[in-house]
NUNUVO-884316 format. One line per 8 residues: their letters; for each residue x, y, z of N, C-alpha, C, O. Coordinates in steps of 0.1 Angstrom, whole numbers. Example, Ala and Ser with C-alpha at 12.3 -4.5 7.8 and 13.67 -1.06 7.14 Angstrom:
BEGIN
AS) 132 -57 78 123 -45 78 132 -33 78 142 -33 85 ~ 128 -22 71 137 -11 71 129 0 79 134 11 80 $
***
This chain:
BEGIN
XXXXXXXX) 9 -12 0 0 0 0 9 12 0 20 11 6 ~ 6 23 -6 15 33 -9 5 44 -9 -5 39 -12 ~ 5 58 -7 0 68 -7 10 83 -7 22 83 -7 ~ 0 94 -8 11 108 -6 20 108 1 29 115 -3 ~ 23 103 13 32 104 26 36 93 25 48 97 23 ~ 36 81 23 42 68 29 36 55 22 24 52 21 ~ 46 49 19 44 31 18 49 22 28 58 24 36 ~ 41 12 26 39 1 35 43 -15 31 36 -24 25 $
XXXXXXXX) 49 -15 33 48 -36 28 52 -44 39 63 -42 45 ~ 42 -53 40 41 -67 44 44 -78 36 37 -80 26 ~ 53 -84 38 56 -99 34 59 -110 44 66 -108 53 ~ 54 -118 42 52 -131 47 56 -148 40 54 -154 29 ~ 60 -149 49 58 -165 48 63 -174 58 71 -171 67 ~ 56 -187 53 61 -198 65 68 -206 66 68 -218 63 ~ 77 -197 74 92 -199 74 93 -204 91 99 -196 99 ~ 89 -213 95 90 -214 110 94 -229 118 91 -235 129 $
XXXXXXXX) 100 -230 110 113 -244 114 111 -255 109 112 -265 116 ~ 106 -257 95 108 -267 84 93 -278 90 82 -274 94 ~ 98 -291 88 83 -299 85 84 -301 103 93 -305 110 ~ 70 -297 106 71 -299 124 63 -314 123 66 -321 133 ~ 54 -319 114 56 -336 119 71 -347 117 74 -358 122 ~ 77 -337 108 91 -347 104 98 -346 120 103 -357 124 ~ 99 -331 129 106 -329 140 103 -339 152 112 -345 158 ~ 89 -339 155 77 -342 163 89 -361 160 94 -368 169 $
XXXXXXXX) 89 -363 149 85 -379 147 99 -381 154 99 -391 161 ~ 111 -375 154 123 -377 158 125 -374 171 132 -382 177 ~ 121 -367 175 121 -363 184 113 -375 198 118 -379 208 ~ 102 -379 193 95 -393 200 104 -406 198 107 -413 208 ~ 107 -410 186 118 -415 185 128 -417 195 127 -426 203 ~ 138 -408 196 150 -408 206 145 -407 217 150 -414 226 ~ 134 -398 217 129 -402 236 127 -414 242 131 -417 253 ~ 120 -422 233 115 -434 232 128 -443 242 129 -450 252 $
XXXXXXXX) 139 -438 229 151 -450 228 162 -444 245 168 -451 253 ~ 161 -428 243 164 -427 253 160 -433 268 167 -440 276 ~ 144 -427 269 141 -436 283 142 -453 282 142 -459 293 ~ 143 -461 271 152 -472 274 157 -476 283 155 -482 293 ~ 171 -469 276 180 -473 283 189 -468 295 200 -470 298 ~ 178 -459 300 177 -450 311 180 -458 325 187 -455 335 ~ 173 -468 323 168 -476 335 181 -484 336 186 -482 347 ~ 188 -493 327 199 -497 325 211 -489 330 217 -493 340 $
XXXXXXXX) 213 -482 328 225 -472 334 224 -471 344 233 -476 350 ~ 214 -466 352 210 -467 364 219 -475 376 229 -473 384 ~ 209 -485 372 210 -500 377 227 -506 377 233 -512 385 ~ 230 -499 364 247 -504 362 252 -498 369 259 -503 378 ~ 251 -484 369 263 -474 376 262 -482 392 271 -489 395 ~ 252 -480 401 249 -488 413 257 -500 413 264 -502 424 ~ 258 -511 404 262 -522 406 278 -520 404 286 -525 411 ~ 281 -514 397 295 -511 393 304 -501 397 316 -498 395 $
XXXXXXXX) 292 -494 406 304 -483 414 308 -476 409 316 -468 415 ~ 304 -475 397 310 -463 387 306 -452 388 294 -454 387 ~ 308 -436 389 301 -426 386 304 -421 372 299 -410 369 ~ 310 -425 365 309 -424 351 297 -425 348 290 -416 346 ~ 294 -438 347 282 -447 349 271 -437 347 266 -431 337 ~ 270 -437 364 261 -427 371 260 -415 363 249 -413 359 ~ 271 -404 361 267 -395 354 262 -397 340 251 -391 336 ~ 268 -403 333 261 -404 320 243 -408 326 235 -399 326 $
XXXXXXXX) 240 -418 330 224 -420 336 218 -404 335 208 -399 330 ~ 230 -399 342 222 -386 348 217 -376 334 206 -372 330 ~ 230 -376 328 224 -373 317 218 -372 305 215 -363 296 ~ 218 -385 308 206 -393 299 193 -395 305 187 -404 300 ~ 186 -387 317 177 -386 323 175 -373 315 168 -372 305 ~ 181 -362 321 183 -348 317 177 -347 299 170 -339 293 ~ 183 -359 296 179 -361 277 164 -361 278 156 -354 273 ~ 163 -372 286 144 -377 282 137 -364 286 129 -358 280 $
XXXXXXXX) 141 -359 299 135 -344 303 135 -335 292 125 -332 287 ~ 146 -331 288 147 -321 272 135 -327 259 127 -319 254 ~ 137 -340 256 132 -341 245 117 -341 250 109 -332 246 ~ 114 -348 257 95 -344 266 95 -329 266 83 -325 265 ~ 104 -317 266 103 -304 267 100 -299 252 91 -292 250 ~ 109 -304 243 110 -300 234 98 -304 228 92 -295 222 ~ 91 -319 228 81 -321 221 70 -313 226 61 -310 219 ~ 70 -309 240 60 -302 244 61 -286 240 54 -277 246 $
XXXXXXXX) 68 -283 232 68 -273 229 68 -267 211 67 -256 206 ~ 69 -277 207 68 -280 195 49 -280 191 42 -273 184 ~ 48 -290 202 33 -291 200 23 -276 204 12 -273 199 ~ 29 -269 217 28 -256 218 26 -248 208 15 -242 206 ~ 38 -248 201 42 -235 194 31 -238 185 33 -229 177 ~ 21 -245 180 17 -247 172 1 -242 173 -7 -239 163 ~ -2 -242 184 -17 -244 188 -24 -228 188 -18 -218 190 ~ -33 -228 186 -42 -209 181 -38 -206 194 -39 -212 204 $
XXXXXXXX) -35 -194 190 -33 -179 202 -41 -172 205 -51 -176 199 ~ -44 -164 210 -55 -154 215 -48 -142 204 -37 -141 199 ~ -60 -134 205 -57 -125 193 -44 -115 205 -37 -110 197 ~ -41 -113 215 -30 -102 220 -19 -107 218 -10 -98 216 ~ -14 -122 219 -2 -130 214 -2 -127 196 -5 -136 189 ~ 1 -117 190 4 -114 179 16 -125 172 13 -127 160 ~ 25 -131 176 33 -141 173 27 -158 173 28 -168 166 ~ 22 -156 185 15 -168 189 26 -175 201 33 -169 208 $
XXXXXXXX) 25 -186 199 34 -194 205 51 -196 201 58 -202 210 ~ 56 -193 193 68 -196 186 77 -196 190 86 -203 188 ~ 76 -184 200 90 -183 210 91 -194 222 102 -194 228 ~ 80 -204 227 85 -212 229 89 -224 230 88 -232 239 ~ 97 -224 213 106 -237 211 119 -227 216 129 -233 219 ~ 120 -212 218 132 -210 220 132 -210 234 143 -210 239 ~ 121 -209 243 123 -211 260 127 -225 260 138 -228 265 ~ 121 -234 257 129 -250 258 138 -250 252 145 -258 257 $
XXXXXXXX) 144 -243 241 165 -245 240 169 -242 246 180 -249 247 ~ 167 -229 257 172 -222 263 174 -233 279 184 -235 286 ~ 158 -238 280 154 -246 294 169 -257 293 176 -260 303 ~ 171 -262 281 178 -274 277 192 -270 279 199 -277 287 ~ 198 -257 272 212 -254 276 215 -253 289 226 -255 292 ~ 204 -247 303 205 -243 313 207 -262 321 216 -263 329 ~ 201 -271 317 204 -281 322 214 -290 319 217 -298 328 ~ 220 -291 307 232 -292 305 240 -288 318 243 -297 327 $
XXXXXXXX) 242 -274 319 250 -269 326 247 -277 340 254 -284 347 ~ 235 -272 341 236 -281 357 238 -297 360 237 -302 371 ~ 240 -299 353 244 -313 351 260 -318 352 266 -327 358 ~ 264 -307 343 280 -309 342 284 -305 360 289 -312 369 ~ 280 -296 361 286 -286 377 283 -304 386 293 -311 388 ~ 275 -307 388 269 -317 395 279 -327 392 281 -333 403 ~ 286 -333 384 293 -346 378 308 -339 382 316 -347 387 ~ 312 -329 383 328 -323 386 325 -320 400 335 -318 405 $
XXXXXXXX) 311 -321 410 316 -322 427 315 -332 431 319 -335 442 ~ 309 -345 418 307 -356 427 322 -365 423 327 -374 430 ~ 328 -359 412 339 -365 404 353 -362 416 364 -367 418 ~ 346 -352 421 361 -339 429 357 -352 443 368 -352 449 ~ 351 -357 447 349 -361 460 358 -377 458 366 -382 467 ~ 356 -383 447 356 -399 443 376 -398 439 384 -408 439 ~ 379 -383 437 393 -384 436 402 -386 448 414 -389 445 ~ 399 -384 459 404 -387 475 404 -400 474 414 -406 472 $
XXXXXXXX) 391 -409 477 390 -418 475 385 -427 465 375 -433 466 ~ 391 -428 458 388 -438 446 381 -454 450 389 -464 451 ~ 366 -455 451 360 -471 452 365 -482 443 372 -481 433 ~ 360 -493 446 360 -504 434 356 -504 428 345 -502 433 ~ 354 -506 415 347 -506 405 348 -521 394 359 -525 390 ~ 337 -525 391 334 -534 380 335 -531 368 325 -527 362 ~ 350 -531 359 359 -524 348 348 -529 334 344 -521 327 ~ 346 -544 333 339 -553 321 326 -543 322 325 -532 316 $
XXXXXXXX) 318 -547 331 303 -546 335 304 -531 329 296 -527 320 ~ 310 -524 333 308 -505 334 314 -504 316 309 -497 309 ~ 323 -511 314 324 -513 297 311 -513 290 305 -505 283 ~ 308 -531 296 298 -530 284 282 -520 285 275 -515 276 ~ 282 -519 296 270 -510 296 272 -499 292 262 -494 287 ~ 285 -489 291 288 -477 286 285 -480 270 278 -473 262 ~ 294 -494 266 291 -495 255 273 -497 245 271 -493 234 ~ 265 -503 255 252 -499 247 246 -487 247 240 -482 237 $
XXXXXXXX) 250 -480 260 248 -464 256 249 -459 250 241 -450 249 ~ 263 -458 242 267 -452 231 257 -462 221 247 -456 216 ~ 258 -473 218 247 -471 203 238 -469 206 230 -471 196 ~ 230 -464 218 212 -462 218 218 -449 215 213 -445 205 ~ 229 -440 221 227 -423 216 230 -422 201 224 -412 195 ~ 239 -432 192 243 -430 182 232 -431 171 232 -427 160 ~ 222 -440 179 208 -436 169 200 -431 173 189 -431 167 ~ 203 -424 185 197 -410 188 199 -399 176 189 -398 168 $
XXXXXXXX) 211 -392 175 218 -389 165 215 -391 154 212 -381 147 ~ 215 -402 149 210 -404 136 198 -400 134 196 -394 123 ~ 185 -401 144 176 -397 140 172 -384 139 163 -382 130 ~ 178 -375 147 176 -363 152 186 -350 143 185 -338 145 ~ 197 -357 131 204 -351 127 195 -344 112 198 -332 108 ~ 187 -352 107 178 -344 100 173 -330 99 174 -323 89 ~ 168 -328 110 162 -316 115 169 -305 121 165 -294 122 ~ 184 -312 127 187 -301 140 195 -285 131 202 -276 137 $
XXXXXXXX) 193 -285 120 198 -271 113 184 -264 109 185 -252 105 ~ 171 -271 112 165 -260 109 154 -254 124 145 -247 122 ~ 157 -258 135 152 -255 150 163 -258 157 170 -269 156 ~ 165 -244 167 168 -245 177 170 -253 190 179 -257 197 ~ 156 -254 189 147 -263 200 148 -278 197 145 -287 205 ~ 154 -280 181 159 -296 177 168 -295 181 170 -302 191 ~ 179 -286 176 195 -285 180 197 -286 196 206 -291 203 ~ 186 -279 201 185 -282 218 195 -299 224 205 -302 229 $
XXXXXXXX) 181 -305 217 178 -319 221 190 -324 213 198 -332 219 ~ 194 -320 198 207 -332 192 220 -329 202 227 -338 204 ~ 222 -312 209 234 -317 217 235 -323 232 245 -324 239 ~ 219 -327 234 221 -337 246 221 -348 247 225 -354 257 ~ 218 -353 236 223 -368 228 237 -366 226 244 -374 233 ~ 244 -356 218 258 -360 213 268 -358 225 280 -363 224 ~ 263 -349 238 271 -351 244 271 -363 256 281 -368 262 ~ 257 -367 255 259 -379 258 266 -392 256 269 -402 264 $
XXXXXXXX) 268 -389 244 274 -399 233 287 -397 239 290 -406 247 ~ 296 -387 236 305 -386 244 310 -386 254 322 -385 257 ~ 299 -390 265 301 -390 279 297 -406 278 303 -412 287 ~ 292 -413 272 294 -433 269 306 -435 263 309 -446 266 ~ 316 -430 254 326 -433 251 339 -430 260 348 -437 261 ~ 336 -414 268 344 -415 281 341 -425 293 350 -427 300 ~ 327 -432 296 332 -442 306 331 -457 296 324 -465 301 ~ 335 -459 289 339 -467 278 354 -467 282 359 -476 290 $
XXXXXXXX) 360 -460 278 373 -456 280 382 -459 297 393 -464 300 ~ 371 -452 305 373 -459 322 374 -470 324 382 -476 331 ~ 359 -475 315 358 -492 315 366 -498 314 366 -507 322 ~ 377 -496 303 389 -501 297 399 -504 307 403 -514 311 ~ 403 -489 312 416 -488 320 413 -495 332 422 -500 338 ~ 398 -496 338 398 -500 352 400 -518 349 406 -525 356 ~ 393 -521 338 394 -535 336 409 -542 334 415 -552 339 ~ 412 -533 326 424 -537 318 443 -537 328 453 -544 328 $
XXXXXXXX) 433 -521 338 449 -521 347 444 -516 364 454 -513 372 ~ 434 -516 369 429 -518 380 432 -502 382 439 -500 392 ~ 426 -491 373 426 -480 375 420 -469 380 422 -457 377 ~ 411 -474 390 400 -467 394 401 -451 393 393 -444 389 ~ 410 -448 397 410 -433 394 406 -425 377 405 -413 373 ~ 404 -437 371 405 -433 354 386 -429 356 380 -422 349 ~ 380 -435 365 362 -436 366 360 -419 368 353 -413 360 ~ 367 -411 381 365 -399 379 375 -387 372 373 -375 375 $
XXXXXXXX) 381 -389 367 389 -385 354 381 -377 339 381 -366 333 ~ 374 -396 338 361 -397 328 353 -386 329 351 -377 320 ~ 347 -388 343 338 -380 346 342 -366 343 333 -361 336 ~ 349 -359 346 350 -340 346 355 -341 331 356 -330 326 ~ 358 -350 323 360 -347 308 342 -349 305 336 -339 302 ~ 338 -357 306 324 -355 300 321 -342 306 320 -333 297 ~ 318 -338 319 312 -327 324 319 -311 311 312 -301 307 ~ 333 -315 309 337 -303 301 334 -305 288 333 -294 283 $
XXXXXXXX) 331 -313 282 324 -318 272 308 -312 269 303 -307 259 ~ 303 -315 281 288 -315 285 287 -295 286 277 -290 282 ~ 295 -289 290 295 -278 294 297 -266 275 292 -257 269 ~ 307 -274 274 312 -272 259 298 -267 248 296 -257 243 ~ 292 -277 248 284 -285 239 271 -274 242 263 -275 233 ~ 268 -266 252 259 -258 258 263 -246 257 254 -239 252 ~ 273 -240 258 274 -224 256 274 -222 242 274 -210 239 ~ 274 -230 229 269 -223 220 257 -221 219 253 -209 217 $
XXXXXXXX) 250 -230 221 229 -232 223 229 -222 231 227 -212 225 ~ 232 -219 244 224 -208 248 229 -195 246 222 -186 252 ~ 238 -192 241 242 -180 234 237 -179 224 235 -168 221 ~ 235 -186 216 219 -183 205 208 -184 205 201 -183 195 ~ 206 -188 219 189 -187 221 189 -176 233 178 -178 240 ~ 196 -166 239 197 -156 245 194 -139 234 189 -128 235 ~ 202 -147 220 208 -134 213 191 -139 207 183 -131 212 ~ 186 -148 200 169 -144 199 162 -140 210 151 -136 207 $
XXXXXXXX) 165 -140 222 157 -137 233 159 -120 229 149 -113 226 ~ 172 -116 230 176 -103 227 176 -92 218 181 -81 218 ~ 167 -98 208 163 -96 198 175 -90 186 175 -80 178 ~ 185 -101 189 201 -95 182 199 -100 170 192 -110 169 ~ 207 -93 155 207 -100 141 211 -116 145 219 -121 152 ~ 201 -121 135 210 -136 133 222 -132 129 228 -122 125 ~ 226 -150 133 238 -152 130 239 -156 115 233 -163 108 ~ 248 -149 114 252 -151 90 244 -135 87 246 -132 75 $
XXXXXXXX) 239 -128 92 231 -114 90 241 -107 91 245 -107 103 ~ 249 -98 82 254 -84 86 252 -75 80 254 -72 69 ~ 243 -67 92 234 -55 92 237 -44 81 230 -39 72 ~ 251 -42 85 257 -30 80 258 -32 60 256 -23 52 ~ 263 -51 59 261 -56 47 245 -51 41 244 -43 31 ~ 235 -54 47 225 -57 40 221 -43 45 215 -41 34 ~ 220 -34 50 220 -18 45 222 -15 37 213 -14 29 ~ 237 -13 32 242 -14 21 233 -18 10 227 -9 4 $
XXXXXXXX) 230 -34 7 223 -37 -4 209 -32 -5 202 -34 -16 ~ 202 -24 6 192 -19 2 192 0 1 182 7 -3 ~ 204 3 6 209 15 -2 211 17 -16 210 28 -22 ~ 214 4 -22 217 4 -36 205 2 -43 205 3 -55 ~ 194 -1 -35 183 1 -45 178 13 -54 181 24 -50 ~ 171 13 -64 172 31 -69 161 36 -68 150 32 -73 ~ 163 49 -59 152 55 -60 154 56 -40 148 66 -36 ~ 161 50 -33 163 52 -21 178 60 -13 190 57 -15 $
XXXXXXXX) 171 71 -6 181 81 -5 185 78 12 196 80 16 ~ 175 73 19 186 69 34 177 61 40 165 63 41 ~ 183 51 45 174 37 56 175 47 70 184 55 70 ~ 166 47 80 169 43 92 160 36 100 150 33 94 ~ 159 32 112 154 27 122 152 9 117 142 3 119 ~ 161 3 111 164 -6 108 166 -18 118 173 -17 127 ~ 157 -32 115 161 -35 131 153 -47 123 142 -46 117 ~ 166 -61 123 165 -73 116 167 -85 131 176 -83 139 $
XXXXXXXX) 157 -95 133 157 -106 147 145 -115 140 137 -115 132 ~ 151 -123 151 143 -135 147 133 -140 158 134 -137 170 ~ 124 -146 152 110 -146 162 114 -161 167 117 -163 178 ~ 112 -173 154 120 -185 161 126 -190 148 128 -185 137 ~ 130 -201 154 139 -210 144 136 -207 127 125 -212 124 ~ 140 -202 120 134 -202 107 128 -194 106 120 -196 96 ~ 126 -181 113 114 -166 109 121 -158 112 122 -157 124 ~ 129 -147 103 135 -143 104 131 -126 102 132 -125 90 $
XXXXXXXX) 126 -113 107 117 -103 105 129 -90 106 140 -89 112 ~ 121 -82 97 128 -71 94 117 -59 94 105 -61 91 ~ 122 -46 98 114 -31 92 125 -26 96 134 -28 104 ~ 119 -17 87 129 -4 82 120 8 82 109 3 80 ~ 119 19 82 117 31 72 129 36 59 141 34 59 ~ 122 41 51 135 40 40 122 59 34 111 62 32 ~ 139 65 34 137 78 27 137 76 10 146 70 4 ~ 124 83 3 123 79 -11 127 90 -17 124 101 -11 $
XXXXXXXX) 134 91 -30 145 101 -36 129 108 -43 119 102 -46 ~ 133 122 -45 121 121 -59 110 116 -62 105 107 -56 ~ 104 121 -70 94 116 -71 89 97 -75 77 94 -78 ~ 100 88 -76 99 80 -76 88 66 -70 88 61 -59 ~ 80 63 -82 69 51 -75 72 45 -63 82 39 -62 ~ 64 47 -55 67 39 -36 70 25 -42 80 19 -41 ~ 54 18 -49 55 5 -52 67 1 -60 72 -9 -55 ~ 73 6 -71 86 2 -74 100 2 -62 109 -7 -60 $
XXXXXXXX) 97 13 -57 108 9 -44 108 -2 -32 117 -7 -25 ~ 97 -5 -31 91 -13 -21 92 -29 -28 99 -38 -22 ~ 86 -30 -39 92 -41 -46 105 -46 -47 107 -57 -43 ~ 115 -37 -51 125 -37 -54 133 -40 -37 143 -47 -37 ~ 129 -35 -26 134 -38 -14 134 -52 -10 143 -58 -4 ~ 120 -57 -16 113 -71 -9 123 -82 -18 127 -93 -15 ~ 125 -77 -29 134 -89 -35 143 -86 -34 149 -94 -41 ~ 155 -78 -28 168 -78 -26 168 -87 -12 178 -93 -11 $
XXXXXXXX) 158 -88 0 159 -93 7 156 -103 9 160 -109 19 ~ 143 -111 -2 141 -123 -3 150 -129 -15 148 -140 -18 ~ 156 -123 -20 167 -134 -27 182 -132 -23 189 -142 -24 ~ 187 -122 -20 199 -125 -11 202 -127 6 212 -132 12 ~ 189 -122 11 188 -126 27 181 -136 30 184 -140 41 ~ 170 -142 24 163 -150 21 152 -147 38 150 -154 48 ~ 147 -132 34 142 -125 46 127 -129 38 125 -128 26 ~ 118 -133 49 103 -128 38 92 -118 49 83 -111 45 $
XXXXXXXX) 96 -119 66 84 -112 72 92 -104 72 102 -104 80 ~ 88 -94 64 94 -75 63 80 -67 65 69 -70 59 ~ 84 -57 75 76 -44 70 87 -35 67 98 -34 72 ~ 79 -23 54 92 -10 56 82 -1 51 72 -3 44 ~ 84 10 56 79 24 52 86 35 49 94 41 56 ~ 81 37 36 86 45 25 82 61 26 73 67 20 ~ 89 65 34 85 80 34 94 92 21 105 93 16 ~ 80 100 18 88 109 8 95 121 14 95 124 26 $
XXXXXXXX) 100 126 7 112 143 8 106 147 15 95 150 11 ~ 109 151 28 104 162 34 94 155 45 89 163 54 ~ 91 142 45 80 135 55 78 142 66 67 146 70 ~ 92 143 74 93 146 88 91 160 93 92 165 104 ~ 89 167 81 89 185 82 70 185 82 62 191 90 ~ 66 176 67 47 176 69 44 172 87 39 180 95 ~ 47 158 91 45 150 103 47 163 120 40 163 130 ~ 59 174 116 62 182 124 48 191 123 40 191 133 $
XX) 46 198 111 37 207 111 20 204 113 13 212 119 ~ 17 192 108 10 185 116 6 184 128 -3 176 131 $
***
């Protein structure tokens, strides 16, 4: 829409984290396989004295909690809003990435006081037993992973849940590795060693996820967006003489929103400029919810006297 004073565009589309039954199905999946073998670790770490063991259990408990969060929020984001939620639900697949990186953390902290206590005294431990049970944990997480790798580039809230699988994964291959040494050379101190490497692992694997589900909280450019870049390319449009109040964030995984006001040179067609904006940003930013308003020469001198 365009008039004497100002143009307006709206663009849209449904851009809001790729196929949510494909997510939904993966996501049930690994929970599934997760709480498995939940119960198993358990039971082993106890019998085996291991807190290797034990921590991996832990978080692989922490997994089935994330992925139950995540589906419950998936299914959320989805459901009619009341007309004052103008967004609707969407932002919370990014409160459960967020919920998910925060428990990571507390998980790891938890596995480095129990790891810091087991280094004074080092127990006995069952080296085979605490092997092979680390070892089915790794393949129930490894087709965790597999299933879950589909999706986790286009949600957040997926990527949540694939890095509490994979660092789980890594925390079954470090008491794998315990298992070895304690069997192989009566190493018990190798059990909490394991342990604060997963936990750094486990900690690792979280500060990227919630440093990018903070900066959407914060309504900061995506990441791969540079502002100053894509000013630029809509400075170069013709017929536009200065951007301001420009301000590009993302609502969730895959919705990426932009407005601007943009100063129009001359008497040049709004609708040609406004066109010409929406496709420099849907084919090189691959932006589609834009508003911008096209004000002519002099806007802010009529709006004053007004």
């Amino acid at each position: 829409m365009h008039d004497a004073h100002a143009g307006h565009a709206h663009g849209h589309a449904g851009t809001s984290g790729g196929d949510r039954a494909g997510q939904r199905r993966r996501l049930a999946i690994t929970c599934g396989l997760a709480a498995s073998y939940l119960v198993a670790e358990v039971i082993g770490g106890l019998w085996t004295g291991s807190l290797a063991l034990l921590a991996d259990a832990g978080h692989m408990f922490s997994d089935v909690a994330a992925l139950i969060l995540s589906l419950f929020a998936l299914w959320l984001s989805e459901r009619p809003a009341p007309a004052e939620r103008t967004f609707g639900y969407r932002r919370i697949e990014i409160l459960a990435a967020l919920a998910n990186g925060t428990a990571l953390i507390v998980v790891a902290i938890f596995i480095v006081f129990e790891a810091f206590e087991r280094f004074e005294a080092p127990p006995e431990i069952l080296g085979l037993p605490m092997l092979t049970i680390a070892g089915g944990g790794l393949i129930v997480n490894l087709i965790g992973l597999w299933v879950l790798h589909g999706g986790r580039d286009d949600s957040l809230n997926l990527r949540g849940a694939w890095l509490h699988v994979a660092s789980d994964a890594l925390g079954s291959v470090g008491a794998m590795a315990a298992g070895a040494l304690v069997w192989a050379f009566g190493w018990s101190i190798a059990d909490p060693i394991a342990s604060v490497l997963i936990a750094v692992l486990v900690l690792y694997a979280s500060w990227s996820l919630l440093r990018e589900t903070v900066d959407v909280l914060l309504e900061a450019a995506p990441a791969g967006v540079d502002v100053g870049e894509l000013e630029g390319a809509l400075m170069g449009v013709e017929g536009v003489g200065e951007i301001h109040d420009l301000h590009v964030w993302t609502i969730t995984s895959g919705m990426t929103s932009l407005s601007c006001h943009v100063h129009a040179e001359g008497t040049i067609d709004h609708h040609v400029v406004l066109t010409s904006l929406q496709q420099v940003l849907r084919e090189r930013y691959a932006i589609h919810h834009v508003t911008i308003q096209v004000e002519p020469e002099g806007f802010e001198e009529q709006v004053e006297v007004c």
